[in-house]
N, C-alpha and C positions, 0 to 999 in steps of 0.2 A: 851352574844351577843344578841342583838335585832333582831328582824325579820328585820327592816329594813337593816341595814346592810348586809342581808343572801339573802336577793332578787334582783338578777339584774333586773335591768330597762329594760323592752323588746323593749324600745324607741330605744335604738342604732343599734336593728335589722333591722329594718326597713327604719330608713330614710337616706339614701346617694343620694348625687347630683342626679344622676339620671336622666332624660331631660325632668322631668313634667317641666311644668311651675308654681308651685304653690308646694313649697314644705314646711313638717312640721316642725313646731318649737318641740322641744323638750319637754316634758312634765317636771313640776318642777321637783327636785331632794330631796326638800326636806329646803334647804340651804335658799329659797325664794329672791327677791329680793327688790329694794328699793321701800318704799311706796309711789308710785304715784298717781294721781289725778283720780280718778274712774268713771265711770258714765260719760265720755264725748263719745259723736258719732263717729261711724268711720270715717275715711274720703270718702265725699260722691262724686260718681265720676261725671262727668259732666253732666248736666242737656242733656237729648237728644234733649227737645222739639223745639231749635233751628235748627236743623239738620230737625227734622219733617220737621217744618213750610217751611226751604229750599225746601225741596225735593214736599210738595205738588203744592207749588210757580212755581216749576219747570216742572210741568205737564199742567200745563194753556196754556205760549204761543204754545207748541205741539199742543193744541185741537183745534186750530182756522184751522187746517186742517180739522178740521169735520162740518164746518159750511155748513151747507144747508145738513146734514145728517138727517135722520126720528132719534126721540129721541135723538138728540144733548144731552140734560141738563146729562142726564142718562151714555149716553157714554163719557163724558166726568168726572163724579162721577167717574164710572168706571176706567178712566186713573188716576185719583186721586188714588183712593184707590189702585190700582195694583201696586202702584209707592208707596205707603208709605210699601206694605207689603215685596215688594220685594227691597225693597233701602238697600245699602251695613252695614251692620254691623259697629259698634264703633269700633275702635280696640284697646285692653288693653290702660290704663291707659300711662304707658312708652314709645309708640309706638311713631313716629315721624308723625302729622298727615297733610295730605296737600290735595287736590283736585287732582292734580297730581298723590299722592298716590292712591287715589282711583278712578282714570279717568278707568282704564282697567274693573275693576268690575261694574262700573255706565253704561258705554257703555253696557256694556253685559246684565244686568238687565234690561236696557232701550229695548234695541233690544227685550228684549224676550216681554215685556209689551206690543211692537205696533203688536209684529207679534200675540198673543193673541188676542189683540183688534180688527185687520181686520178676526179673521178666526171666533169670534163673531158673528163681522158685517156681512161675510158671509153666514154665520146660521143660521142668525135671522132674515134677512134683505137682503134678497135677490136683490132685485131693486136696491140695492146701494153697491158697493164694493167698496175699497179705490184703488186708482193706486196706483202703485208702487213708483212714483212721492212724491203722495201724504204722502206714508209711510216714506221715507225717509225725507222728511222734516220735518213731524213729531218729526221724530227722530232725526234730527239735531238741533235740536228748542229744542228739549225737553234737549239734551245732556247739548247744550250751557246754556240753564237754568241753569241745575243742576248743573253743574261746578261751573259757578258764584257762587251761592247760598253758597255750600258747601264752598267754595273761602272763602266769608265775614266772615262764620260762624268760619272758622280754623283760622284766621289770628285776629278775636277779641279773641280768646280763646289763641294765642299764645300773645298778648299782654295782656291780665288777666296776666299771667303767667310770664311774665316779671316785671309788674309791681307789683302784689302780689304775690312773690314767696313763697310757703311753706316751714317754718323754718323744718330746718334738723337735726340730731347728725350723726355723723360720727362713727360707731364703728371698734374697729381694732386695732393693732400694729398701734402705733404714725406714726413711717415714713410711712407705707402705707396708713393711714387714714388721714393724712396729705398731703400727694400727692395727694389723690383722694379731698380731701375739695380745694386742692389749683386749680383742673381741673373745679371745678364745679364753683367756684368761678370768673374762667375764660369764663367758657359759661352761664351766665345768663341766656339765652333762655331754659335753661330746665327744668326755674322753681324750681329750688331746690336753698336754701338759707343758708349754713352749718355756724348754730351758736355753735357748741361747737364740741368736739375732745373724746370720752371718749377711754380712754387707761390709761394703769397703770403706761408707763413713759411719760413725759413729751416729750423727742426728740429732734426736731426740733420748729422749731414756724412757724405758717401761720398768726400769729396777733389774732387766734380764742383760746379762752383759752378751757384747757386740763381739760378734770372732772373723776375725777380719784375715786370717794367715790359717795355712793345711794344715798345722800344729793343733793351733787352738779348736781347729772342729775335731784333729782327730781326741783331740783330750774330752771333750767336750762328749764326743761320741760313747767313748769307752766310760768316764766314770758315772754317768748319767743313763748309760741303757738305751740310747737313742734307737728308737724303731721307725720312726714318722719324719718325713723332710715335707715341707711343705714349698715349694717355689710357687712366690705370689705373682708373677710377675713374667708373663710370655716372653716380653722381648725382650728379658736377660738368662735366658735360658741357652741359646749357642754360646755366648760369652762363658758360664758356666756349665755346659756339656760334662768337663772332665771332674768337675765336682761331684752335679746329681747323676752321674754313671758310677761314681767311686763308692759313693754312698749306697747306690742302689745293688753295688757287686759287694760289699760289707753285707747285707741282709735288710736296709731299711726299705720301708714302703716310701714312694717317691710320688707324692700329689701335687699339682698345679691347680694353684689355686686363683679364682676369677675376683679379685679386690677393689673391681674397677664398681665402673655401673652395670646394674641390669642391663643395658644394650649388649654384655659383652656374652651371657646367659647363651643362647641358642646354641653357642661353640661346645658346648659342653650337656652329659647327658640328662637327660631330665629327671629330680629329685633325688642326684645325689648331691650333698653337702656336706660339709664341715661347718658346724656355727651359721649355718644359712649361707656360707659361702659357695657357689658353685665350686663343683672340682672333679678332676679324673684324675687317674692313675698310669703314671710313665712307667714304663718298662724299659730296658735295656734292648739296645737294637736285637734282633735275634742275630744268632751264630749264621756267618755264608753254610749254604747245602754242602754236605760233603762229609767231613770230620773222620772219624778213623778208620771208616768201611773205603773209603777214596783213596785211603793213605795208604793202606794194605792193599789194595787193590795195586795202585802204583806201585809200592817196593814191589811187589812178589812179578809182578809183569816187568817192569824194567830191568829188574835183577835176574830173571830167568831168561830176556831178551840180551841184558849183556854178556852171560854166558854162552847163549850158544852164536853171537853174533861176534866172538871174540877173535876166532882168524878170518872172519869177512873186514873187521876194524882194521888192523894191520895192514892187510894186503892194500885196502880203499888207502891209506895215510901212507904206503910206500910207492902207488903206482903217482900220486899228487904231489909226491916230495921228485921221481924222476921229471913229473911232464912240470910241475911248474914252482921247483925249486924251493925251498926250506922256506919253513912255516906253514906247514899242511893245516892246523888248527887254528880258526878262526873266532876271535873273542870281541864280544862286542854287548855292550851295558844296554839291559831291557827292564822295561817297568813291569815288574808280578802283582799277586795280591796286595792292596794295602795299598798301592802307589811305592812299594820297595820297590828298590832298583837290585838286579842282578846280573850277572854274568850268564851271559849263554854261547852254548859253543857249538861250533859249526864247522864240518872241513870246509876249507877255504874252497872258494870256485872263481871267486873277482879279487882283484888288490886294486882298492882307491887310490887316490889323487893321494891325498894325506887323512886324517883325523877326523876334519869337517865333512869331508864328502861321503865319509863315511856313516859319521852320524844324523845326514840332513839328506841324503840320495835315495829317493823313495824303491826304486827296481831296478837291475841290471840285468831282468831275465830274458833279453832279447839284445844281449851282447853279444856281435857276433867275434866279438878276441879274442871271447872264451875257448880255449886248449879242447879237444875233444874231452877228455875224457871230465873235465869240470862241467860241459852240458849235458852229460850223461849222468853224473850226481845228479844235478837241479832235476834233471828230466824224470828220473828215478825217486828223487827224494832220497837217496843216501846221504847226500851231502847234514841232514837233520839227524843221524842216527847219534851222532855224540850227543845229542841233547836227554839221552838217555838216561845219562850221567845227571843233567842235570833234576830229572825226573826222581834220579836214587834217592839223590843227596837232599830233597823236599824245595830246590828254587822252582820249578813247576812240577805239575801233574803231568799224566797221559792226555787227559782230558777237560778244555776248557778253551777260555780265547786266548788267540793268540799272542805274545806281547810284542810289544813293540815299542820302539827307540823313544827317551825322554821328549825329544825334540818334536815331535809327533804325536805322541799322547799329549804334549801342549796345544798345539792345534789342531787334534781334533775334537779335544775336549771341548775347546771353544766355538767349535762349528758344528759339531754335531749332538745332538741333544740323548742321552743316554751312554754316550761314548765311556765317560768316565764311569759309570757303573759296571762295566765290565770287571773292574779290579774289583771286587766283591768277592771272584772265586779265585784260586792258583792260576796263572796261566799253563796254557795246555799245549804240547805236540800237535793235535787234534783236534777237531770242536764239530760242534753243528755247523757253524757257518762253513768252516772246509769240506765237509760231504754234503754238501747243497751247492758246491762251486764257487764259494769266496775265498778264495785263492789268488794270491799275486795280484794286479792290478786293476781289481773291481772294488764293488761300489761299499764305502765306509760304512756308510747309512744302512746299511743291508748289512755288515757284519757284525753291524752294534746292536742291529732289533735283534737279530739272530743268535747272540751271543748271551743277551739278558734273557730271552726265551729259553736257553738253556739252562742258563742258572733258577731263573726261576721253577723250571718246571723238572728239576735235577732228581736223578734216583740211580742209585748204583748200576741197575739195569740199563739203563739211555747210557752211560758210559760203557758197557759191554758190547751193545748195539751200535755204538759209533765206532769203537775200536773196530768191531767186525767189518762194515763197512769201510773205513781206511782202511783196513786189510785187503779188502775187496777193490778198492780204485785203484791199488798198486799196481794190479793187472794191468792198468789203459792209465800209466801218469800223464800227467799234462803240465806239471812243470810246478814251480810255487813263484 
């Protein structure tokens, strides 16, 4: 049995509906999906600077109430810039947008901007205050601007989006991906264009042909412009993980969408839709902490470690080859990132029974048959210095959890709740859980909170800090 097999996914702990607005896609499994077109940009959301150019527009006719004020040009800059910092937010992508929409927030923003600008004038400018008169028209002038403005800007963006809808796929069980293509097909206005069906039976027909095979989507993808994936359907969404990830690392936006009843509505955030559909936006799991600051971090430490550690290496593999006879190097298959299985090496300090006891014997560290100088490795921790090697060569880090034998990470991934998320990051020489004292025959439960705390909470520095510290325990070993 491979390690992969013996590792569950810590993917499935973690992400259920939930009521983020942004929820994750499932990490691969392994299985991968069809090969799509790579290297194209995400989809990019709508340019703001028309919305600007509105909102400063909309500050002008307000200021002709400050004509014959000391430093006009300035207080009027002022109404400008106060009006572009404080203008109302875009709202997602799927939100329904209109002037209307955001009349409650513009008024409010508006208001706060003049009642600023007269307690200014006030302060700085005593000789001249604004009437009250004056404020209010201000603000009515400024209002009516901005409305307009916002007005032209939503109503060319809503015919963009009529007239160039972005190509869609549909994913789902046929009759409900079906239904939902035949709804969207019916509102045009929301900008969504469904050119193809993928499901595994054919169904019903909407006239949109069914792609049932990675061929057909990636065709489907490429000659159609596909930007939008729609998955209608929650609980076919692990089943196709390697799909809506393939899609989503091509450059399409990846929504799940709510086709059910309103009951299912609270899962998802409030007034975003598609067609009056509920929906959010999947993302791709993010990258494990780490990446090429970890990587350089390790070669240049390992690599300068095996150098000057290189006649301490010798002497250690010739004094274990006299006390305890050929075969000084000890190989033995450990689960890394990913749930991959690799090789780690170790001078030998024990020789098992055979095979099995090797791979299923949890410690031998209070074996008193061990040869002197083999409890003097353990004791020292020399006996881990080849693993340096394996550090060079990228099967672990300096820094991370520990790995350990396939047969083992099978149970204790099943006994202990977070266990299997350690493989998130490389495994490590080091970790937090070893300079906190989980070392050799203590508690799992404790290595696995302690282990995820460091992944989660990872920064180049916490790995320099812990290095120092293992550096630092060397002085008083206590054995592994």
């Amino acid at each position: 049995m491979t390690a992969e097999s013996t590792v569950p996914s810590p993917a499935g702990e973690s992400h259920g509906l939930g009521s983020s607005p942004v929820a994750v896609l499932p990490p691969r499994d392994g299985a991968g999906g069809p090969r799509l077109p790579s290297g194209r940009p995400a989809p990019r959301p709508g340019s703001p600077l028309p919305l600007l150019v509105a909102d400063a527009a909309a500050a002008l006719p307000g200021s002709v109430v400050l004509t014959g004020a000391p430093h006009q040009g300035v207080l009027t800059a002022l109404l400008v810039a106060a009006s572009l910092l404080l203008r109302p937010r875009p709202r997602p992508d799927r939100r329904p947008s209109g002037a209307l929409d955001e009349l409650p927030a513009l008024c409010g923003r508006i208001a706060v901007v003049w009642l600023v600008l007269a307690a200014l004038v006030a302060a700085y400018v005593p000789s001249y205050a604004l009437s009250a008169r004056a404020l209010v028209a201000g603000f009515l002038l400024h209002v009516v601007t901005g409305c307009a403005g916002r007005a032209i800007v939503h109503r060319r963006h809503r015919a963009a989006l009529l007239n160039r809808p972005r190509a869609a796929l549909v994913v789902g069980p046929a009759a409900t991906a079906q239904r939902v293509a035949s709804a969207l097909l019916r509102h045009p206005r929301c900008g969504v264009r469904p050119v193809g069906i993928v499901a595994d039976d054919p169904g019903g027909t909407t006239g949109l042909p069914v792609l049932s095979t990675g061929e057909e989507v990636r065709r489907a993808v490429v000659q159609n412009g596909v930007r939008d994936v729609l998955a209608v359907d929650p609980s076919v969404r692990p089943r196709q993980a390697a799909l809506l990830r393939s899609l989503a690392e091509s450059g399409c936006a990846v929504w799940e969408l709510d086709a059910e009843t309103p009951a299912h509505a609270p899962a998802y955030p409030a007034g975003d839709r598609i067609a009056a559909f509920p929906c959010r936006r999947l993302e791709p799991a993010p990258r494990p902490p780490g990446g090429a600051g970890k990587r350089a971090l390790d070669v240049a430490v390992s690599g300068v470690l095996l150098l000057l550690l290189s006649p301490l290496l010798p002497a250690c593999a010739a004094v274990l080859r006299v006390v305890g006879g050929p075969g000084v190097l000890f190989r033995q298959e450990r689960v890394g990132e990913g749930g991959r299985p690799f090789t780690l090496l170790k001078f030998r300090t024990h020789r098992p029974a055979d095979e099995h006891e090797s791979a299923t014997r949890w410690s031998v560290a209070d074996e008193r048959r061990m040869p002197w100088f083999c409890r003097f490795l353990r004791r020292t921790s020399l006996d881990e210095l080849p693993q340096l090697w394996n550090v060079f060569r990228g099967d672990m880090s300096l820094v991370g959890p520990r790995p350990e034998r396939p047969y083992f990470v099978a149970r204790f991934s099943q006994t202990y709740p977070g266990y299997a998320a350690r493989h998130r990051m490389p495994a490590g020489l080091t970790g937090l859980a070893q300079i906190n004292g989980l070392r050799g025959d203590t508690s799992i439960e404790d290595r696995a909170r302690f282990d995820n705390a460091y992944i989660d909470d990872w920064s180049l520095w916490r790995d320099v800090c812990i290095l120092l510290r293992t550096a630092a325990a060397l002085v008083r070993p206590t054995g592994s």
